[in-house]
C-alpha positions in Angstrom: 25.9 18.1 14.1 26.0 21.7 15.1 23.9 23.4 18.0 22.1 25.0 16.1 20.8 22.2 13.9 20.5 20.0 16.7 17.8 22.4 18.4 15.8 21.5 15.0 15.6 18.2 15.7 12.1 17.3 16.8 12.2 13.5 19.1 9.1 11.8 18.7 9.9 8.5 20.6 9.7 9.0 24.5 12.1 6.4 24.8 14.5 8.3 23.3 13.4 11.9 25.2 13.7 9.8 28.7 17.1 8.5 27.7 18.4 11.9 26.6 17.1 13.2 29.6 19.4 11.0 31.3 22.4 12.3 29.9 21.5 15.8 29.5 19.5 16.2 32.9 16.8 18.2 31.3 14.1 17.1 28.5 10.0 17.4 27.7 8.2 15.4 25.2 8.7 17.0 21.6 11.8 19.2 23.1 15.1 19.0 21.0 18.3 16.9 22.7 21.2 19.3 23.3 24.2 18.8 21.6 26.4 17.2 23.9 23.6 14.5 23.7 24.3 14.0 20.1 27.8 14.1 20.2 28.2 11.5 22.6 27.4 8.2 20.6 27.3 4.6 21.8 28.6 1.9 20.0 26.7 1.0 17.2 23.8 -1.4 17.7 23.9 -1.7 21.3 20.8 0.2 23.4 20.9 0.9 27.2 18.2 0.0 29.3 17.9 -0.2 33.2 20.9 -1.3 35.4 23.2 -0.1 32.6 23.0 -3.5 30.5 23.4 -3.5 26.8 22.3 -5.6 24.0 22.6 -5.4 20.4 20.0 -3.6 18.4 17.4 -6.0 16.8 18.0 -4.9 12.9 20.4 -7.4 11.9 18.6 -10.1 13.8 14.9 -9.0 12.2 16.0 -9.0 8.4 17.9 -12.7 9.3 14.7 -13.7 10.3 12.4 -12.6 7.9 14.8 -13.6 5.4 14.7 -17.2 6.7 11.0 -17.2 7.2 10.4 -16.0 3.5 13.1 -19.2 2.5 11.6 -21.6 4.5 7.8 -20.6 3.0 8.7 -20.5 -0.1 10.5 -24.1 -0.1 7.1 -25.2 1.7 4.9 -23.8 -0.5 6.5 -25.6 -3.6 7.0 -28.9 -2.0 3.0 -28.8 -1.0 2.5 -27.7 -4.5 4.1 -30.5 -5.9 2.6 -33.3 -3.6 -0.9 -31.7 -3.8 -1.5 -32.1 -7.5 0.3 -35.4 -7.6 -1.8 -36.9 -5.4 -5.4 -35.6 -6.6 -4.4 -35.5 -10.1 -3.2 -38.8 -10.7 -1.1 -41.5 -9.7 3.0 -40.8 -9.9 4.8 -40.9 -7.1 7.3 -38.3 -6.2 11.0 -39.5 -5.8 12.6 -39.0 -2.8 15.6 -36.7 -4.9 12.6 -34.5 -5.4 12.2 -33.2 -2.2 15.7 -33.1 -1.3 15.8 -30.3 -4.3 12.5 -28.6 -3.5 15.3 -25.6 -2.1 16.6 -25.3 -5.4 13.6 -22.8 -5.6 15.3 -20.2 -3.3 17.7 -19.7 -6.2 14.6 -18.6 -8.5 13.2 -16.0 -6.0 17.1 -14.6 -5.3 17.5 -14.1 -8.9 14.2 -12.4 -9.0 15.6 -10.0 -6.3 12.4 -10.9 -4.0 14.6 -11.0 -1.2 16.8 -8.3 -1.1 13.7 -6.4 -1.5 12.6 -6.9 1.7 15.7 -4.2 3.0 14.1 -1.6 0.1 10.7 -1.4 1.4 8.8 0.4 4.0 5.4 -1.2 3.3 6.4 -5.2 2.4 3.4 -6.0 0.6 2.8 -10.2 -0.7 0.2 -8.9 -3.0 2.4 -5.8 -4.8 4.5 -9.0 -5.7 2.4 -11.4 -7.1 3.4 -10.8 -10.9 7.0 -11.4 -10.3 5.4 -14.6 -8.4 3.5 -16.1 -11.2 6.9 -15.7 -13.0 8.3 -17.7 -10.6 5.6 -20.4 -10.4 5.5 -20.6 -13.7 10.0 -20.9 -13.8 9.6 -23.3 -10.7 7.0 -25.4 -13.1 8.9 -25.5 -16.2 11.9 -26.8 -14.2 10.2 -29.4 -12.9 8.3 -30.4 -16.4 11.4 -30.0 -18.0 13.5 -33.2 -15.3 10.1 -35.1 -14.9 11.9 -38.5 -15.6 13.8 -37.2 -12.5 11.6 -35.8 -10.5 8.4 -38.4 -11.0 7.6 -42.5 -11.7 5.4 -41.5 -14.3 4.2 -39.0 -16.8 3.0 -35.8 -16.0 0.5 -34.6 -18.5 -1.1 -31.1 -19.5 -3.2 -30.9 -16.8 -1.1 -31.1 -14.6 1.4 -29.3 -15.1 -1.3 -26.5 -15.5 -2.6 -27.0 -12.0 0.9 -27.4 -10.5 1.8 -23.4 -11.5 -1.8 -22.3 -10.5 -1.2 -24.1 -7.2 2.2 -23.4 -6.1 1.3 -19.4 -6.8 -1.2 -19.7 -5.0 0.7 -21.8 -2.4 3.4 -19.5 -2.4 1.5 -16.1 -2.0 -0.1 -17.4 0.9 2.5 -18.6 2.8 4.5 -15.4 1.8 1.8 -13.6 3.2 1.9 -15.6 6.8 5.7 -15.4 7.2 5.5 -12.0 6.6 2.9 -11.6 9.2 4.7 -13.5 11.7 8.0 -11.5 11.2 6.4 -8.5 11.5 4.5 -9.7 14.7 7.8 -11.3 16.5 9.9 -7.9 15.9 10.1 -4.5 16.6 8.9 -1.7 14.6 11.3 -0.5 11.8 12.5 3.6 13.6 12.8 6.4 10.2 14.0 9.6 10.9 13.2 12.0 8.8 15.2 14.6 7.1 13.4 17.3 4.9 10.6 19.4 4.8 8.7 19.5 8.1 5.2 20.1 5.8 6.4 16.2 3.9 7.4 15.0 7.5 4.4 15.4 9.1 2.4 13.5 6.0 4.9 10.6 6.4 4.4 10.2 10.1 0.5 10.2 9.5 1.0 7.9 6.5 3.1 5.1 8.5 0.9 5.4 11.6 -2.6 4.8 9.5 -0.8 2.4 7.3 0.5 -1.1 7.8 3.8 -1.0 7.2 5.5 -1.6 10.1 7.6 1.4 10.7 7.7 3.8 13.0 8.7 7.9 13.1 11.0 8.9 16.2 12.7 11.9 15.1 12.3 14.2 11.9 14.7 17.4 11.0 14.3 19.9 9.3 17.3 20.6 7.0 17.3 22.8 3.7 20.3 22.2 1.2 22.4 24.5 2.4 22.5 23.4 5.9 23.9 19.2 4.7 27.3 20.6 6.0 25.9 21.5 9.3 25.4 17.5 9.7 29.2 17.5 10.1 29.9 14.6 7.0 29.2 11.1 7.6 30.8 10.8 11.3 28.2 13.6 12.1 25.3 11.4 10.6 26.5 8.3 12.2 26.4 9.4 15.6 23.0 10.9 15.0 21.8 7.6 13.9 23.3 5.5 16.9 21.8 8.0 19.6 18.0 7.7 18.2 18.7 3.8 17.0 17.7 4.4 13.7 17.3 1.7 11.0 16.2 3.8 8.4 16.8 7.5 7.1 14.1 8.8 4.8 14.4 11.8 2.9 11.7 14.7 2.2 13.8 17.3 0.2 11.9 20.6 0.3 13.6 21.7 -2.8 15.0 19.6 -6.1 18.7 20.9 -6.2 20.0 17.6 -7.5 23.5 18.2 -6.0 22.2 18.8 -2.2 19.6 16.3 -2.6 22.5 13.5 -4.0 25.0 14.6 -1.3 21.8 13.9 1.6 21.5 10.9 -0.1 25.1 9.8 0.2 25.4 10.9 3.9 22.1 8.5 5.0 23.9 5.3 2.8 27.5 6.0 4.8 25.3 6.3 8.3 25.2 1.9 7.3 20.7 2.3 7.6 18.4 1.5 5.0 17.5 5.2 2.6 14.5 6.0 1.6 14.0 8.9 -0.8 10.5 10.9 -1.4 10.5 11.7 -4.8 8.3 14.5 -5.4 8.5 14.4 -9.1 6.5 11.3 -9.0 3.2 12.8 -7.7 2.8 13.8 -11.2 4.0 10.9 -13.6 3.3 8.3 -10.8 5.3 5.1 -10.4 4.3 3.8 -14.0 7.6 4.6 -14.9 10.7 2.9 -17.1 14.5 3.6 -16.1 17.3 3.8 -19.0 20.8 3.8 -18.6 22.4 6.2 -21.8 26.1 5.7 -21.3 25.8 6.4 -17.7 23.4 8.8 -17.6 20.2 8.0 -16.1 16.8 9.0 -17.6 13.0 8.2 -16.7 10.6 7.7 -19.3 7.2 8.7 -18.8 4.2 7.0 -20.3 1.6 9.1 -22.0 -1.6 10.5 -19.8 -4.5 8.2 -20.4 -5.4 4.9 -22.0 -5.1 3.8 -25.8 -8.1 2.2 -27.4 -6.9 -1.3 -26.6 -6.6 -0.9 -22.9 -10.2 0.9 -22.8 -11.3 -2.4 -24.8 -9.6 -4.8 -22.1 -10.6 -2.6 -19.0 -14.5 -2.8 -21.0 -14.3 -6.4 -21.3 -12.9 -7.3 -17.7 -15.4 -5.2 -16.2 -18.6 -7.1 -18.4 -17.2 -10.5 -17.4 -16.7 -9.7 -13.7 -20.2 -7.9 -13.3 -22.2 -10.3 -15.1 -20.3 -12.9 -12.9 -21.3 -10.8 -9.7 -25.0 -10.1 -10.4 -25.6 -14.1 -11.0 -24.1 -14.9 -7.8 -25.2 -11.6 -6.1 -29.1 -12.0 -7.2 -30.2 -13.7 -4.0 -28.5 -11.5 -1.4 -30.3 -8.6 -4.0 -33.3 -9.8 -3.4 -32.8 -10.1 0.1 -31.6 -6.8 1.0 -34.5 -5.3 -1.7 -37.2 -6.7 0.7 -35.2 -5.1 3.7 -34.8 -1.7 2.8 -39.0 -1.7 1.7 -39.7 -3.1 5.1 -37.5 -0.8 7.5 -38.5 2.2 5.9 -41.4 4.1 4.0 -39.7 4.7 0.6 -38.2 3.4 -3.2 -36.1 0.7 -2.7 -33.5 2.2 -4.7 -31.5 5.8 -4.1 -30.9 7.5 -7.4 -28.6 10.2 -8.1 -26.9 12.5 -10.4 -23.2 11.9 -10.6 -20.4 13.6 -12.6 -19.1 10.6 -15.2 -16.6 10.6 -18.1 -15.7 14.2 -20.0 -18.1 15.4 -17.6 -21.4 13.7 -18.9 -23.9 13.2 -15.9 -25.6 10.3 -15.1 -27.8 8.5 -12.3 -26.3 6.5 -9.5 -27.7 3.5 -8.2 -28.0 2.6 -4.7 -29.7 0.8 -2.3 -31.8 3.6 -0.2 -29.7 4.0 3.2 -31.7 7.2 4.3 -35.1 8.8 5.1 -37.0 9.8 2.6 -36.1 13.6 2.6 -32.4 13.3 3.1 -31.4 15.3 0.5 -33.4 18.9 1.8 -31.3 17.9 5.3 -28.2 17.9 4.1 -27.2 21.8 4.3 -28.1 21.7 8.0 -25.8 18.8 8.3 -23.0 20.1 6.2 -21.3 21.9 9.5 -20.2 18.3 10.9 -18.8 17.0 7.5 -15.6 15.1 8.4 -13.7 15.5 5.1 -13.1 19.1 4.9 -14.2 21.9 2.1 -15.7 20.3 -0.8 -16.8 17.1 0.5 -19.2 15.9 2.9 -19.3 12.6 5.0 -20.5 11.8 8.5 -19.3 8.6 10.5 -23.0 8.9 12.4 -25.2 10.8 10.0 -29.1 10.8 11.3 -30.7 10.1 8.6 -29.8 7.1 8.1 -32.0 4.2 8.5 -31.6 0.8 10.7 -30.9 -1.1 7.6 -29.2 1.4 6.1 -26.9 1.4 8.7 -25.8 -2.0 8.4 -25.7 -1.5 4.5 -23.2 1.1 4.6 -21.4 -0.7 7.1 -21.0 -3.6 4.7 -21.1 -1.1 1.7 -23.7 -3.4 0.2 -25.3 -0.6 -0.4 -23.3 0.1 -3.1 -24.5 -3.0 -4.8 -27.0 -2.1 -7.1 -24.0 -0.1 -9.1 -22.9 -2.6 -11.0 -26.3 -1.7 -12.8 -25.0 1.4 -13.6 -21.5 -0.6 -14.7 -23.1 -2.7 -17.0 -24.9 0.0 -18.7 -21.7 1.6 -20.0 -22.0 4.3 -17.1 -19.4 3.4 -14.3 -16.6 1.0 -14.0 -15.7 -2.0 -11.3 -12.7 0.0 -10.7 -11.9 3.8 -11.3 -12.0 7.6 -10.2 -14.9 8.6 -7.9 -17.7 9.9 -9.0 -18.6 13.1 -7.6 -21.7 14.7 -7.6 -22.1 18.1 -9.4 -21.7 20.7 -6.3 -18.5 18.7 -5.3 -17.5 18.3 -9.0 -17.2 22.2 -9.8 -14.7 22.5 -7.0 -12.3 20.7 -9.4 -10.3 22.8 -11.6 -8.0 22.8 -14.2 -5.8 20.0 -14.9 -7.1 18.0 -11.7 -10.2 17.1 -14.3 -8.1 14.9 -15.8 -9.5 12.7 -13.7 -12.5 12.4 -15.3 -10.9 10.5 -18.3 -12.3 7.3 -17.4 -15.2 6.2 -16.2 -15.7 6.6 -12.4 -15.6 3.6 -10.4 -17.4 1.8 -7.8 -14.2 1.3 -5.8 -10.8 3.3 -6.5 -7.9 4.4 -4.7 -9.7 6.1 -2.0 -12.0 3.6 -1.0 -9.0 1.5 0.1 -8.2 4.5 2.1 -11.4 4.6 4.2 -13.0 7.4 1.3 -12.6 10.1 4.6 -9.8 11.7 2.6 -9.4 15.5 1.3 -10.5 16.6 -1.8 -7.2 18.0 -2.5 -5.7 14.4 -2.1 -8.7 12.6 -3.6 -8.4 14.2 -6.7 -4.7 13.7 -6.9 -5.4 9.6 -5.9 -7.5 9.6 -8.9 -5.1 11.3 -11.1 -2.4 8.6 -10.3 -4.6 5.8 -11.2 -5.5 7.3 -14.7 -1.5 8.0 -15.1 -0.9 4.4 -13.9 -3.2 2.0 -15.1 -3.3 -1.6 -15.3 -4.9 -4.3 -15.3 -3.3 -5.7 -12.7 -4.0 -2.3 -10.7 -7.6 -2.9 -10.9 -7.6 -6.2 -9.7 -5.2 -5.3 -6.7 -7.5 -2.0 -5.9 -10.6 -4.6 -5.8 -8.7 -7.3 -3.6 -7.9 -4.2 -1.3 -11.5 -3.4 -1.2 -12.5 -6.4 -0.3 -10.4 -6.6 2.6 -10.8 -3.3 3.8 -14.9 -4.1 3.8 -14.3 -7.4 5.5 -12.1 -5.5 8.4 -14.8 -3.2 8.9 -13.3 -0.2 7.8 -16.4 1.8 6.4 -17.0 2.0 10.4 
């Protein structure tokens, strides 16, 4: 790398800054390593630490063992599978060959790439890849129907057979979901440097840090496409990656040249690190995307804005079942919370208000009542210490709100009386958010595509703490209308529910 591009370089892992100090004699927090720093590289993989002893850098050793762990769950989960529904479901007994080739079911999860996906990632997420796993349970089961004179003394009828692929799924998810936990808790964080726009580089540093992948930002550059030979070819890369002990290079082009953007590209995969690439065309046609190969030229297909009459009919019907499910078991805690909010505070029970919904048609919102009486005429006063920037308002410790309201929002059972509004045609479990009409004349242009579908009573943003920008709220909402799915909605309300449960409307 030359001087002048190594002065870019920004460090943001003290570890690093001390250790460059060392060799350079001179260093502050944030300050750039000189070049003789960067062009004296150790070996790769090993890392000096105090009394000049080495050991080799934990990468290698972390993806063996997450790799293992994922194995050695997934065999689990299908052997528990397996014994579970034998046992409660009737009376066959397993043969001991059975067990023996439980690990036959690592083949069916390499073929299905869900362990080589584990080097791809940033963010390794069990739920993300829960369709390819019900393909999988449902391959594991039909083996096992298929060699049941093998497998079983007995006969396994419909049943189950049914409950053995609902069961290992959900067998398998979960203890997907704990090895991944445990790998990510017995190694270190995965280091990224990134290479690209410092405007992108910044985002990404605040995305990892408020996200749960674990992965961690130590140095970013700033490099436009002209500069790629100023990293000296891959030997100049290399020793870039061995002096910050890098495992993965992600890349934040500020511009779309397709030859300077390929040749970055190229230069991170011969550094031997896992590549990431932020595609910027993708904030626009989101990730609902299908690849083509034409006689070796690649192409993206891009699925139309919006959803056909068949998916509004599906998306309809999911959302009747599931509310009409969720009043009848949420009636008592209703009533309960009704009585509450009456008692706390002088006032309706329930807060009404007028909200932006579908093509712009208005309608009233439904909540439980969280504030005085005469919130509303306070909220100019307040607007000053709104902690989502122009367009928006939201307070973490608003005064108006009541004792019981408190705990209400807390628990965002507040929110409950909604599914009034969902059943009525108005709103949906699942969708953008629904803005009210000072807020919703701030959005312009093609960002009201948004309001396409109905809004939702959860979404994108919620997942996100709903303390986000307009600017990026909008474009959250945006991506979900481009990207719909079923599936989607269901994931977007199992993230809910576990952001609620850890507390994160605190």
């Amino acid at each position: 790398m030359t001087p002048g591009l190594a002065a870019k370089l920004t460090i943001h892992d003290p570890e690093v800054i001390a250790l460059d100090a060392a060799e350079t004699g001179a260093a502050e927090t944030g300050a750039a390593p000189t070049p003789r720093a960067l062009g004296s590289a150790r070996p790769r993989g090993l890392r000096v630490v105090e009394g000049g002893e080495t050991f080799v850098a934990t990468r290698p050793r972390r993806d063996g063992l997450r790799r293992l762990l994922l194995c050695g769950a997934d065999v689990f989960a299908a052997a528990a599978a397996m014994v579970l529904v034998l046992t409660l479901l009737g009376n066959d007994q397993l043969k001991l060959v059975t067990l023996a080739a439980t690990p036959v079911v690592v083949l069916f999860f390499k073929v299905a790439g869900l362990y080589d996906r584990e080097q791809v990632r940033l963010l390794r997420s069990t739920l993300d890849e829960a369709p390819a796993l019900v393909q999988v349970a449902g391959l594991y089961t039909l083996t096992v129907a298929i060699f049941q004179p093998h497998v079983v003394a007995g006969h396994l009828w419909g049943g189950q057979i049914a409950a053995l692929w609902l069961t290992s799924f959900i067998a398998i998810l979960g203890a997907r979901a704990s090895a991944r936990w445990v790998a990510g808790h017995a190694s270190a964080l995965e280091r990224c440097l990134v290479i690209g726009d410092p405007v992108l580089a910044r985002r990404i540093r605040e995305k990892l840090s408020s996200s749960r992948a674990r992965a961690v930002v130590v140095a970013t550059l700033p490099l436009e496409v002209n500069e790629i030979d100023r990293l000296e070819g891959p030997d100049g890369v290399r020793r870039l990656v061995d002096n910050l002990r890098v495992d993965r290079i992600v890349i934040a082009p500020a511009v779309s040249e397709p030859a300077g953007v390929t040749e970055l590209i190229r230069l991170a995969k011969s550094a031997g690190v896992r590549v990431s690439l932020l595609p910027r065309m993708l904030d626009v046609v989101g990730s609902a995307v299908e690849f083509e190969d034409i006689d070796g030229m690649m192409m993206l297909g891009v699925r139309p804005f919006g959803l056909s009459s068949s998916s509004r009919l599906l998306k309809r019907a999911f959302d009747i079942v599931a509310t009409s499910i969720g009043l009848i078991a949420a009636a008592p805690v209703l009533a309960v919370i009704a009585a509450a909010v009456r008692l706390d505070s002088r006032g309706p029970i329930f807060f009404r208000q007028i909200r932006v919904g579908r093509d712009g048609q208005t309608f009233r919102i439904f909540k439980f009542r969280s504030m005085v009486v005469y919130a509303e005429q306070q909220k100019e006063q307040l607007r000053v210490l709104s902690e989502v920037g122009e367009g928006m308002f939201k307070i973490s410790r608003d005064p108006r709100v009541t004792r019981v309201g408190a705990f209400l929002r807390r628990t965002s059972l507040d929110e409950l009386p909604q599914l009034f509004n969902v059943i009525k045609g108005e709103m949906s479990l699942v969708g953008p958010r629904p803005l009210v009409t000072d807020e919703d004349v701030l959005v312009r242009g093609l960002d009201r595509s948004r309001l396409h579908l109905k809004p939702g009573m959860t979404g994108p943003w919620q997942v996100l703490g709903t303390r986000v920008p307009m600017q990026e709220m909008v474009g959250l909402d945006y991506l979900y209308v481009s990207n719909w799915s079923l599936w989607l909605d269901l994931k977007l309300l199992i993230h809910t529910a576990r952001h609620v449960l850890r507390g994160g409307n605190v």
